[in-house]
N, C-alpha and C positions, 0 to 999 in steps of 0.2 A: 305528224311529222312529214309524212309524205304528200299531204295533201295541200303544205303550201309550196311543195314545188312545180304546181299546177295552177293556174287564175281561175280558180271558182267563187268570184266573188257574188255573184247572181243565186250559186248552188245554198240553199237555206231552208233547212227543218224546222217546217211549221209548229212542229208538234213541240216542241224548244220555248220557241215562243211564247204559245199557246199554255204551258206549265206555269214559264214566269210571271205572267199575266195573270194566272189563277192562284199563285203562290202571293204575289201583292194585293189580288183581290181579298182573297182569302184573313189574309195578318189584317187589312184595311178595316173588315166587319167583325173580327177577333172572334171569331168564332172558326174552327175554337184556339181559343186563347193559347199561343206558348212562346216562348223566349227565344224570338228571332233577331239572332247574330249573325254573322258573314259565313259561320261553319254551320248553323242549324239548318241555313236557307238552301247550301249548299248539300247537306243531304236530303234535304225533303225534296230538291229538283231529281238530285240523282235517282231516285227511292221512284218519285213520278215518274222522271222519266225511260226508266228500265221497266215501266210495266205501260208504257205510250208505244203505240205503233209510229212509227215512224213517215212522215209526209211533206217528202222535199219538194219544193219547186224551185224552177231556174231562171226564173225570169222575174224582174222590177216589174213588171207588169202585171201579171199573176197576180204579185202581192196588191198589187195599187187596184185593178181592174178585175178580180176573180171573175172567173162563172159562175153560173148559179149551182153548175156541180161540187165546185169547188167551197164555196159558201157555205152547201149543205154541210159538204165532209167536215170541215172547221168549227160551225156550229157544235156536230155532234162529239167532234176530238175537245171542244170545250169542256162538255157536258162531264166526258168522259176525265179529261184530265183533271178537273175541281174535286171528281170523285176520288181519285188517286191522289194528288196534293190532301185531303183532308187525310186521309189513309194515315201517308208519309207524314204528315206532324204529327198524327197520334202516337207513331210509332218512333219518331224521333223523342216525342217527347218522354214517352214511358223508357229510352234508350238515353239520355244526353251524353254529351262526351266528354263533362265535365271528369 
């Protein structure tokens, strides 16, 4: 709420991304396998991403041009977030909300 009475358009959590993109990875090789809807996909990110450290950058360019610091960290926030997304569908899944 407060934060769009401020222009942070640039301001953007890598670690966000970096879920989603493991969560589509993830449903794409079905492994493992589970019943992804608009509210499943929705708790396996939340699930991920409350256990993601957190890695904003502020700059279009950043994202476009990283350093190789940069690169590294996002490499290993991958590694780490595919591990948590599998977590969170397991857990989603022995949980649904049907």
């Amino acid at each position: 709420m407060y934060k769009e009475m401020y222009e942070f358009d640039d301001l953007v959590n890598l670690s966000e991304e970096i879920v989603f993109e493991q969560i589509h990875q993830v449903i794409q090789e079905g492994k493992p396998a589970f019943k992804a809807t608009a509210l499943s996909i929705q708790d396996v990110a939340a699930i991920a991403l409350n256990q993601m450290p957190a890695k904003y950058v502020t700059s279009i360019l950043e994202r476009v041009n990283p350093s190789e610091e940069l690169r590294e960290e996002v490499a290993e926030l991958k590694k780490y977030a595919r591990r948590q997304v599998i977590k969170a569908i397991r857990k989603v899944s022995a949980h649904p909300h049907e």
